[in-house]
LOKE-772369 format. One record per residue (C-alpha): z, x, y; residue in one letter. Coordinates in pm, 1 decimal, always signed. Each point is the difference from the previous one (the first is absolute). Example, Ala and Ser with C-alpha at 12.3 -4.5 7.8 and 13.67 -1.06 7.14 Angstrom:
! residues 2
up east north code
+780.0 +1230.0 -450.0 a
-66.0 +137.0 +344.0 s
END
This chain:
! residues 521
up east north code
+3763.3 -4173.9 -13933.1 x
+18.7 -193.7 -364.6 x
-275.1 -266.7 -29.5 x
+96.7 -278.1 -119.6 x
-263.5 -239.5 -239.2 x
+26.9 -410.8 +28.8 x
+105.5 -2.8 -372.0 x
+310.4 +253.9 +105.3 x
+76.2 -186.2 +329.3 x
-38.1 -342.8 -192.1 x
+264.3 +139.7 -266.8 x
+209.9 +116.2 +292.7 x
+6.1 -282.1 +127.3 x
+136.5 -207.1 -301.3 x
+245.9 +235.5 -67.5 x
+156.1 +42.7 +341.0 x
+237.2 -259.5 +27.6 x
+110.4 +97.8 -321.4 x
+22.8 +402.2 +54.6 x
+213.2 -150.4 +293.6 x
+221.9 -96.5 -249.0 x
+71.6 +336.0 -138.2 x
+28.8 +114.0 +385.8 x
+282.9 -247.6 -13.4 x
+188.5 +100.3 -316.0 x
+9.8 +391.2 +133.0 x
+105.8 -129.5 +359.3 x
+258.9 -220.2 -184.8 x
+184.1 +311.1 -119.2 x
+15.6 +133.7 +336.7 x
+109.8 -269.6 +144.2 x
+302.4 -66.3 -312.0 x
+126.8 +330.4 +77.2 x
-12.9 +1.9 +373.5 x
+314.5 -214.8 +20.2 x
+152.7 +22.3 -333.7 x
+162.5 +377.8 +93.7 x
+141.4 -203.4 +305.8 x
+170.0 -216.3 -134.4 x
+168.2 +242.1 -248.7 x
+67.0 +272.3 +206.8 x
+344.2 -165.3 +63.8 x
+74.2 -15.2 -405.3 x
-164.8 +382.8 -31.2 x
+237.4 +106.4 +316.4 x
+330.9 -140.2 -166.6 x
-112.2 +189.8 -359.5 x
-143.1 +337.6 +98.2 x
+232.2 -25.2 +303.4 x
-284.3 +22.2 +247.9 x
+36.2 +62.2 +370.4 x
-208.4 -193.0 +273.1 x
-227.5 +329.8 +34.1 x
-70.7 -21.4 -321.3 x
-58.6 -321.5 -19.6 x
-305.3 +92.0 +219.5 x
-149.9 +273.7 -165.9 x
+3.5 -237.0 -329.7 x
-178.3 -215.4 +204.8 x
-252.5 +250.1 +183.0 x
-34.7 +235.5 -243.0 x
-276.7 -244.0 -169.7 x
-101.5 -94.8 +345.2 x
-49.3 +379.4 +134.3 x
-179.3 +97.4 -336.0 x
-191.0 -339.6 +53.5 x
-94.7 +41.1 +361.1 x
-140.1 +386.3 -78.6 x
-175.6 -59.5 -280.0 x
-235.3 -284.7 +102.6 x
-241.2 +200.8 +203.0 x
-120.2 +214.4 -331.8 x
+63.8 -302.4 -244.1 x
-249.2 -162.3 +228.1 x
-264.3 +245.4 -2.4 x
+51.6 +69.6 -428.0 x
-92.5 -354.0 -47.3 x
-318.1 -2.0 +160.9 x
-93.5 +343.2 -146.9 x
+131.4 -100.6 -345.3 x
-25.1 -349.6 -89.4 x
+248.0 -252.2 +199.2 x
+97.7 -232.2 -282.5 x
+86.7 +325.9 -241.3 x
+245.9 +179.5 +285.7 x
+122.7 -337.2 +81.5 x
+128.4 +19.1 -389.1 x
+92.9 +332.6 +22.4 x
+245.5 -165.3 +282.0 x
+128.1 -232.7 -173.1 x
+80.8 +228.1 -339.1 x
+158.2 +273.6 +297.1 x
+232.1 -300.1 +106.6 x
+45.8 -65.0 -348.7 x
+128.7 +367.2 -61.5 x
+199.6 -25.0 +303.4 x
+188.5 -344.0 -116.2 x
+103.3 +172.8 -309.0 x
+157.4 +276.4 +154.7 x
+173.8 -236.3 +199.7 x
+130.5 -174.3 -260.2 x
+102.2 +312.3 -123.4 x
+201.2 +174.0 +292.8 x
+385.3 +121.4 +13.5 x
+27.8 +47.4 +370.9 x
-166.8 -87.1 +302.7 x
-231.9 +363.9 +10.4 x
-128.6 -218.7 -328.3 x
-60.4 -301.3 +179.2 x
-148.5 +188.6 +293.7 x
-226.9 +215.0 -238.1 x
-135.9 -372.8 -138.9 x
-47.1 -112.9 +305.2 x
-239.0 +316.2 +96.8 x
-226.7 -89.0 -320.0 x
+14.0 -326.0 +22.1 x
-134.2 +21.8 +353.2 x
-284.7 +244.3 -118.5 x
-112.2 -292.3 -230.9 x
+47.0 -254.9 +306.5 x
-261.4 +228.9 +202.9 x
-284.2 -30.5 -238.3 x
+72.9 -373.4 -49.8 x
+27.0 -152.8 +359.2 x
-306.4 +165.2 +218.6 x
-232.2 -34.0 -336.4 x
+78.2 -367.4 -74.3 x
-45.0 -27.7 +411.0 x
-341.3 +208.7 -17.6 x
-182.5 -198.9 -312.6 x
+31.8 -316.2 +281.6 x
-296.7 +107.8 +235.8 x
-221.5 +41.9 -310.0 x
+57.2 -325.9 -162.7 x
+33.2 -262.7 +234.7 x
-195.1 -87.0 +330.7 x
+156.4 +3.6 +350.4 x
+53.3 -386.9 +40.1 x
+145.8 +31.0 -405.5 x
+282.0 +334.6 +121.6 x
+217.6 -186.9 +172.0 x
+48.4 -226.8 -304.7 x
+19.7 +257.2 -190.8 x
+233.3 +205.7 +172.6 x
+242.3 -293.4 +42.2 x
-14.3 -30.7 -381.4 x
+73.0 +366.5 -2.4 x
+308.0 -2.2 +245.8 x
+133.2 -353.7 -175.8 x
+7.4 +196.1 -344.3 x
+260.9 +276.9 +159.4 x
+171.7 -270.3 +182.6 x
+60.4 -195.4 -322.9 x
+131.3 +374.6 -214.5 x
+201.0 -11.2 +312.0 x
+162.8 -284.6 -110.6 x
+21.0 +28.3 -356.9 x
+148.9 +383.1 +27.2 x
+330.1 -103.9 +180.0 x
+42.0 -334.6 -243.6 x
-90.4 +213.9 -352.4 x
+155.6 +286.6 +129.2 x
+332.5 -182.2 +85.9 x
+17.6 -126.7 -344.9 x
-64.1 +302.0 -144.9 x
+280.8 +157.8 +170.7 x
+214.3 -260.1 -74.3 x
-4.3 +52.6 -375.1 x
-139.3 +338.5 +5.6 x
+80.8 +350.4 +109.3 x
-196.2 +88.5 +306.8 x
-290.9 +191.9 -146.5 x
-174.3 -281.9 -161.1 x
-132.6 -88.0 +383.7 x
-204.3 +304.3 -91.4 x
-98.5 -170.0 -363.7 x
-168.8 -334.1 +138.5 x
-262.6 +203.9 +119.1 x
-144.0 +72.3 -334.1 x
-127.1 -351.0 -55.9 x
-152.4 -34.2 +310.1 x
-169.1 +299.2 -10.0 x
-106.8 -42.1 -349.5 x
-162.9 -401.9 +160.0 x
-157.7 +235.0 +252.9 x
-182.2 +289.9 -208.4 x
-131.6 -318.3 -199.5 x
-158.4 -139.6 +240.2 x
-156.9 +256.2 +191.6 x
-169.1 +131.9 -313.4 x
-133.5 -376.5 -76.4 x
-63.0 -141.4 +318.3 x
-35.1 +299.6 +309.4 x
-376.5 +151.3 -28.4 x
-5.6 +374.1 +114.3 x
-127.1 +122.0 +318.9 x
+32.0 +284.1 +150.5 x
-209.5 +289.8 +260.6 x
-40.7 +287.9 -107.8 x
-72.0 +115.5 +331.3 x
+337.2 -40.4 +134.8 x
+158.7 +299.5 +163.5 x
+209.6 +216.9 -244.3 x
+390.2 -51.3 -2.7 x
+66.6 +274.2 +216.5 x
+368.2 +188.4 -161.2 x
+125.1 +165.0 +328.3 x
-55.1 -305.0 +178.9 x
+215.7 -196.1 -216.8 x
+273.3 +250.8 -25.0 x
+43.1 -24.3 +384.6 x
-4.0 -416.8 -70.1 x
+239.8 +28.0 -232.7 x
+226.5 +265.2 +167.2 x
+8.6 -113.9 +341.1 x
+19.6 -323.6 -33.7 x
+309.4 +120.1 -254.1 x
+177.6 +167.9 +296.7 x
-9.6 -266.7 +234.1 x
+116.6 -274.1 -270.6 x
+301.9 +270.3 -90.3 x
+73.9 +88.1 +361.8 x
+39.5 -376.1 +80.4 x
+216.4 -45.7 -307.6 x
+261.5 +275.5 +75.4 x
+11.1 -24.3 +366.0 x
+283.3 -258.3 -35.3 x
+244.4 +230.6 -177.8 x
-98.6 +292.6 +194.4 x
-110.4 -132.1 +328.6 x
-309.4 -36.6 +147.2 x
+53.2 +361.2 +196.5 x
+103.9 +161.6 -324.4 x
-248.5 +339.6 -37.1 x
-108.0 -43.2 -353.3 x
-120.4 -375.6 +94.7 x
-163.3 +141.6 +299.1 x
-173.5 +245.4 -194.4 x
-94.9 -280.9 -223.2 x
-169.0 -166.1 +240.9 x
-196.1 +342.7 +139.3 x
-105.3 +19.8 -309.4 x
-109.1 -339.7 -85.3 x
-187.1 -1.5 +338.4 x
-201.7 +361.4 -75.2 x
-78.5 -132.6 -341.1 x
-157.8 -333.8 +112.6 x
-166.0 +183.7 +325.4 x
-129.1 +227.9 -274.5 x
-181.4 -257.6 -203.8 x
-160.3 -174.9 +278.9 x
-160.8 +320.7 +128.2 x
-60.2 +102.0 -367.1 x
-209.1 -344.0 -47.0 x
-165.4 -7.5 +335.9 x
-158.4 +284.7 -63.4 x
-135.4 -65.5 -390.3 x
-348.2 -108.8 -30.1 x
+114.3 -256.0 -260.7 x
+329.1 -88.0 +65.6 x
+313.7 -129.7 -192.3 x
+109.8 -167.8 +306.5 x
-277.2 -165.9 +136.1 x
+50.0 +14.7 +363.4 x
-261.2 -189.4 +75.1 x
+124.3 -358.8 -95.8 x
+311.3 +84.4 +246.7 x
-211.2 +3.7 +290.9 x
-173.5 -328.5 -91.3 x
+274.6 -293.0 +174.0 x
-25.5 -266.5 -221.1 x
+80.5 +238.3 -379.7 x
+275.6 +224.4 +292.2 x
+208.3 -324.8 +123.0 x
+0.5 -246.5 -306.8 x
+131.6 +308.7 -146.4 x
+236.6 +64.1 +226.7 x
+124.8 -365.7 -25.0 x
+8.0 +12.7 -342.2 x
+203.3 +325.5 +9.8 x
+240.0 -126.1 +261.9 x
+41.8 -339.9 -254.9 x
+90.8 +232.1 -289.1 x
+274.6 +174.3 +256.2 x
+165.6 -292.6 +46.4 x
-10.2 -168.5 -333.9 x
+115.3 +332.3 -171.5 x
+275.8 +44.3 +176.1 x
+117.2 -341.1 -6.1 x
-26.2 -7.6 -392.3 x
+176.8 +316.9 -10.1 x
+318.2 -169.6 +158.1 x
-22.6 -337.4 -79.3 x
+140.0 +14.5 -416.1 x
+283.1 +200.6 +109.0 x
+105.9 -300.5 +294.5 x
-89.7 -270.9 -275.3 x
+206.3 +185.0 -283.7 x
+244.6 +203.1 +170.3 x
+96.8 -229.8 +276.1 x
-61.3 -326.6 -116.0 x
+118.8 +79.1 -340.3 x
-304.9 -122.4 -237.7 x
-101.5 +167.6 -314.4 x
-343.8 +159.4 -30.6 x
-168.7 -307.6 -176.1 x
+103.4 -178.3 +284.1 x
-133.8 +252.5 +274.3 x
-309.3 -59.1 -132.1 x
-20.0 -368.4 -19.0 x
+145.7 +35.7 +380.2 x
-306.6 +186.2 +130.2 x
-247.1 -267.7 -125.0 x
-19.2 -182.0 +335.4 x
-180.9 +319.0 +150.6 x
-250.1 +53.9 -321.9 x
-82.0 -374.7 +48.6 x
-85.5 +10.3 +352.2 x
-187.3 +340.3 -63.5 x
-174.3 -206.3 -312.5 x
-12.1 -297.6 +259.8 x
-222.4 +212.1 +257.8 x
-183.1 +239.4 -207.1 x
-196.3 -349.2 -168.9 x
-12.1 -127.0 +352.8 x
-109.3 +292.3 +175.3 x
-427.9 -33.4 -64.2 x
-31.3 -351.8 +163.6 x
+238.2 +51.1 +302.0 x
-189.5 +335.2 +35.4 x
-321.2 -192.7 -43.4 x
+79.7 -231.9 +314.7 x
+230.3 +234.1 +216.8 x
-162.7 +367.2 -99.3 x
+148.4 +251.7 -113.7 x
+222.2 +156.5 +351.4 x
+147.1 -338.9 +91.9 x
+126.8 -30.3 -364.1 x
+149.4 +369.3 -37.1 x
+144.2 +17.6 +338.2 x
+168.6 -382.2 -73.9 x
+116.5 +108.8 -376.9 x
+191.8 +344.6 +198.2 x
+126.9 -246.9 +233.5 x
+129.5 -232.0 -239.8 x
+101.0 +300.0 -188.6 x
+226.8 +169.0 +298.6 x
+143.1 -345.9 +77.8 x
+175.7 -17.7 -313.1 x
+103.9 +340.2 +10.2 x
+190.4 -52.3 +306.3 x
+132.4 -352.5 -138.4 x
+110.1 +211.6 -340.8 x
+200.0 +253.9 +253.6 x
+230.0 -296.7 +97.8 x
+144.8 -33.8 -339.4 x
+371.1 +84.9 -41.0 x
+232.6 +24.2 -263.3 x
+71.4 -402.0 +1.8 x
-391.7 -92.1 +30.7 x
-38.6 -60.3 -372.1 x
-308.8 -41.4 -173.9 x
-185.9 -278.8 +196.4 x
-27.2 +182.4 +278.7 x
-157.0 +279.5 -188.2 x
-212.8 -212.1 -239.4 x
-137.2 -137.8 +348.1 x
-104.4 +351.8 +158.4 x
-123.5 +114.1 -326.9 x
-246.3 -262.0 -55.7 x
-165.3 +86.5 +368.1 x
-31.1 +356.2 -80.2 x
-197.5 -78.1 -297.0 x
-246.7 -227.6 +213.7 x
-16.8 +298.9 +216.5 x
-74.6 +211.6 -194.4 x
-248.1 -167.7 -180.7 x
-184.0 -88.5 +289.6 x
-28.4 +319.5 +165.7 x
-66.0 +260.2 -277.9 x
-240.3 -206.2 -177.7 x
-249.3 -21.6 +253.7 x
+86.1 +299.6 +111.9 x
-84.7 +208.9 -290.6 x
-330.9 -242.8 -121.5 x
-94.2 +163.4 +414.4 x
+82.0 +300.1 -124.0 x
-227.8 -35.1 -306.3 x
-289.9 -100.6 +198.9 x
-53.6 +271.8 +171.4 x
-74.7 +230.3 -311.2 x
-285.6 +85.6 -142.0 x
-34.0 -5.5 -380.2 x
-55.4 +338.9 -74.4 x
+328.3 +74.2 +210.5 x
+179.2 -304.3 -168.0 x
+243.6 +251.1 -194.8 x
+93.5 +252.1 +286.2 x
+35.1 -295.0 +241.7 x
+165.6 -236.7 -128.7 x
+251.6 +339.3 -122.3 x
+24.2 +93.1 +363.4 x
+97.8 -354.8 +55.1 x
+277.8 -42.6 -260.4 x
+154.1 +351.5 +56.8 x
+36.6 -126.8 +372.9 x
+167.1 -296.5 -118.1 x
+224.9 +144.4 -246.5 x
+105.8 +288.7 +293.8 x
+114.7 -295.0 +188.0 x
+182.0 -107.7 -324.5 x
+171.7 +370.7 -13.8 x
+110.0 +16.6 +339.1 x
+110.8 -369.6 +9.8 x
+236.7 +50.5 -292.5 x
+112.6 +336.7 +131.2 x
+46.4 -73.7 +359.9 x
+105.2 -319.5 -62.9 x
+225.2 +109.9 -228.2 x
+166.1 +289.9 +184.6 x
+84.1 -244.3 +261.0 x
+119.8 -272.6 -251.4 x
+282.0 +321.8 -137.9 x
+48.8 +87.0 +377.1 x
+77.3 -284.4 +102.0 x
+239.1 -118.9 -283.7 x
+192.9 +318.3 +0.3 x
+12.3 -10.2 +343.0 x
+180.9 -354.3 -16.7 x
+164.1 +61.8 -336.6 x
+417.9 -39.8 +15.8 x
+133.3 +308.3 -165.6 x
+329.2 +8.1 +118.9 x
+288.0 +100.1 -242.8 x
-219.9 +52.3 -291.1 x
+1.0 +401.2 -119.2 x
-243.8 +228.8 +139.6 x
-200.2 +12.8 -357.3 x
-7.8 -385.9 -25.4 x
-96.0 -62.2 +396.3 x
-312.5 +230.8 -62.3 x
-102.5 -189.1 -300.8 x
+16.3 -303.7 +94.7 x
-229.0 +43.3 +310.8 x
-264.9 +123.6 -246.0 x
-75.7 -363.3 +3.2 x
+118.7 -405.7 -16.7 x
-16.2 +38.2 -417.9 x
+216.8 +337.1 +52.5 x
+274.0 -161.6 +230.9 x
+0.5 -314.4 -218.6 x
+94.9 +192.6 -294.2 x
+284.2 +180.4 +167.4 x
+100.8 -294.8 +157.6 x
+80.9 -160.8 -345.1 x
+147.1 +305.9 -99.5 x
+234.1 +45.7 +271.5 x
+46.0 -363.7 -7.8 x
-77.8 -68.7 +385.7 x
-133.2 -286.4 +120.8 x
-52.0 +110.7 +376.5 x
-244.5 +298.7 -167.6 x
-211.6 -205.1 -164.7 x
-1.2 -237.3 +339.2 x
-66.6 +249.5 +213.5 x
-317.7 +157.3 -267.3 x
-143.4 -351.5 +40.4 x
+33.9 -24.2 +364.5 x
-152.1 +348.2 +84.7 x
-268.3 -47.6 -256.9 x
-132.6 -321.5 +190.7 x
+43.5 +174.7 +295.4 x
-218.9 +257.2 -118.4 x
-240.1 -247.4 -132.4 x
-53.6 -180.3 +330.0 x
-61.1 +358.8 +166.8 x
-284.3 +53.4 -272.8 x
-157.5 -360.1 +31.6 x
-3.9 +52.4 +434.7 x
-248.5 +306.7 -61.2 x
-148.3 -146.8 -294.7 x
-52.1 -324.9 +252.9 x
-99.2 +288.3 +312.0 x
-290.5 +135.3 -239.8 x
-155.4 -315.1 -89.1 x
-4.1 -155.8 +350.3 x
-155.6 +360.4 +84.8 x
-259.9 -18.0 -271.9 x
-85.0 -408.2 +130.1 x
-65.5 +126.8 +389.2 x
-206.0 +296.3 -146.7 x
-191.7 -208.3 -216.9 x
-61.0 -282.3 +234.2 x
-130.0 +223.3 +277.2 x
-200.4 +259.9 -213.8 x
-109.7 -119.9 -313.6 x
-387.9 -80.9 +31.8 x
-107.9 -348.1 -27.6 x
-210.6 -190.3 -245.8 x
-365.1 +145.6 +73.0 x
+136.9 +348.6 +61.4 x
+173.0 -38.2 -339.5 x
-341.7 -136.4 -160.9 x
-206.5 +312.2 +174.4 x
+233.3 +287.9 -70.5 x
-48.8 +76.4 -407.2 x
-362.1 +56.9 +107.9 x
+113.7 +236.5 +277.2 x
+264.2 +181.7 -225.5 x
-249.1 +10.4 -276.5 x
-275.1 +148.8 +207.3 x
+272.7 +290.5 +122.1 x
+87.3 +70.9 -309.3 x
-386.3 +47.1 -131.8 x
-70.7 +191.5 +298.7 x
+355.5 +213.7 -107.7 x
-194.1 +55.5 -346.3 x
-314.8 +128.1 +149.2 x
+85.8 +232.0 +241.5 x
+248.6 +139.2 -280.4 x
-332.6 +47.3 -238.1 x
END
């Protein structure tokens, strides 16, 4: 343990609100770029003549890297200095944007995507982990609201700057915004973030993250190609062996460690095990759904990318809406009546969303999308600040690492399951006849595919019946995405622990973890 004088603590605590602000920039990249890729994945599709599968792995290729990398990027931060891996992030995303920028093909754009999401690993569970050390209990909440309200406003922005960038620009200077932001971001983590760290964390264990990496790799892939091949196809079933060994490995590799990567012993503590789970079940749905909404809003309703992104504002300002409201509803309700009411709000617009058809128009949509941003906001913000509370500092890194990578696995398998059924359904629904055998298969690669042989064939009932079995396939998405949340509510309403069980339990964790130390000694 580092002791802390009054002068340090009285420094500390001037400077906190204002290292929050650097915490803010470097969560404001993350947050630009996690919906900015969206919304151009229909203008990347048409140039580099992308199909829906690969669509996806654009998409979770920085989300697979992301999800496998957080555990270690975790634990270097409290070895070696938060604040300075937290800029080593942000000048990794950097790297990765510029290759971006760069790329010929989609294997480019994939490649990007890896680095970029080995630079989003070190940034998200350190700016998470410097929290705990800065602010009190009753000041978290606050803070993480402030936190979550900085990626819901880059969520905005993205889609809106993006939009016009690909309006006057070639598709590659999405990747090129990024070097602004992360330029605001190194600044003010080297002015404003003081350093912590522990240098008695656990070391970043290297076999342990290759089984991360590589089964959760398997899994995302197998979900991806089962589609095309079929869900009883042998090479996706031997995908998913895999995937399943590789995962089984790593929690028998880390249960027996003295000093694990994975620290097991938050998972068995119910208040850090179900606010994660909620907040993993949130990312799920809201993944998925911004994985097929651009495509409905461009595709089908025919506006331009600038446009898609001024369309999903209704959802960033609910999500801005609840994330400021979230402390003093949480402060009069607690904590489980506020999560389980934000998943309910959140699965009751889902299933409203899943009535849209091809003649809804935007009202209806603008409507839905603004109640899945109050869901959200009110159900992963108090969620995670649970989440939060139950670590102790010297495990801030490593836990708040095992928290994220959860989150961002339920981001992977969102967009990929999600996804596969999204291109299921369509081509299942899609109106081929008459067109040649070469054309038909292209254009049930996806809505932006049959669109552009539509025009060139010149046929009218094509493009129709793209729109029609694209919403279809949309409403099948947003019942499951709907399915999962109500799940998550019931779960959280009967087992999440109440206020004084939430108060008593970062003792209790803290104490097991101690006792974890000794007995390793």
């Amino acid at each position: 343990m580092v002791t802390v004088t009054h002068d340090e603590a009285v420094r500390r605590d001037r400077r906190r609100w204002w290292a929050l602000g650097a915490l803010v920039a470097s969560m404001l990249v993350l947050g630009f770029d996690m919906t900015i890729l969206n919304v151009a994945l229909p203008t990347m599709a048409r140039a580099l003549g992308a199909t829906t599968g690969q669509q996806q792995w654009m998409a979770d290729a920085y989300v697979v890297v992301f999800a496998a990398l957080m555990l270690p990027a975790g634990l270097l931060g409290d070895r070696f200095g938060r604040r300075r891996m937290l800029i080593t992030g942000l000048g990794l995303f950097l790297a990765g944007s510029l290759v971006g920028a760069l790329a010929g093909g989609v294997t480019g754009v994939i490649v990007a995507r890896a680095v970029m999401g080995v630079g989003g690993a070190l940034i998200m569970p350190l700016a998470l982990s410097v929290l705990p050390s800065l602010f009190t209990p009753e000041e978290r909440t606050k803070a993480v609201g402030v936190i979550s309200a900085a990626s819901a406003l880059g969520m905005p922005l993205g889609p809106i700057i993006g939009g016009w960038l690909l309006n006057h620009f070639w598709w590659g200077s999405i990747f090129l915004i990024n070097v602004p932001m992360v330029g605001i971001g190194v600044a003010a983590c080297l002015l404003l973030l003081p350093e912590t760290s522990d240098p008695a964390a656990p070391r970043v264990d290297a076999v342990s993250t290759a089984l991360t990496a590589s089964g959760l790799g398997a899994f995302i892939y197998a979900i991806i190609e089962a589609p095309g091949r079929g869900w009883g196809d042998p090479l996706v079933l031997a995908l998913f062996a895999v995937g399943t060994v590789l995962l089984t490995g790593l929690v028998l590799r880390e249960r027996r460690a003295i000093r694990p990567m994975l620290d097991m012993t938050l998972l068995t503590q119910r208040g850090f095990l179900l606010n994660t789970i909620a907040a993993t079940l949130v990312m799920f749905v809201l993944s998925g759904l911004m994985f097929v909404l651009p495509p409905y809003l461009q595709a089908v309703l025919g506006h331009d990318a600038f446009g898609t992104g001024l369309r999903l504002l209704p959802m960033m300002g609910g999500l801005m809406i609840a994330a400021r409201g979230a402390q003093p509803v949480v402060a009069r309700f607690g904590a489980r009546a506020v999560v389980s009411a934000g998943l309910v709000a959140l699965a009751f617009a889902a299933f409203l969303g899943s009535r849209t058809t091809v003649d809804s128009g935007y009202g209806f949509t603008a409507l839905w999308l603004s109640l899945v941003g109050v869901g959200f906001g009110f159900s992963v913000v108090p969620a995670m600040d649970g989440a939060l509370a139950t670590l102790p500092k010297d495990r801030a890194g490593s836990g708040s690492g095992l928290l994220m990578t959860l989150r961002q696995v339920g981001g992977a398998i969102g967009i990929a399951l999600l996804g596969s059924l999204l291109a299921g359904a369509f081509r299942d629904r899609l109106d081929v006849t008459g067109l040649p055998g070469q054309a038909a298969h292209t254009a049930g690669d996806s809505v932006v595919a049959a669109h552009i042989v539509a025009q060139q064939a010149g046929s009218a009932h094509l493009a129709a019946s793209a729109n029609s079995a694209y919403v279809h396939g949309m409403g099948l998405v947003l019942l499951v995405c709907g399915l999962a949340a109500l799940a998550s509510a019931l779960l959280a309403a009967v087992f999440l622990p109440g206020a004084a069980a939430a108060r008593n339990e970062p003792r209790e964790v803290s104490e097991m973890v101690t006792s974890q130390a000794d007995a390793g000694q």
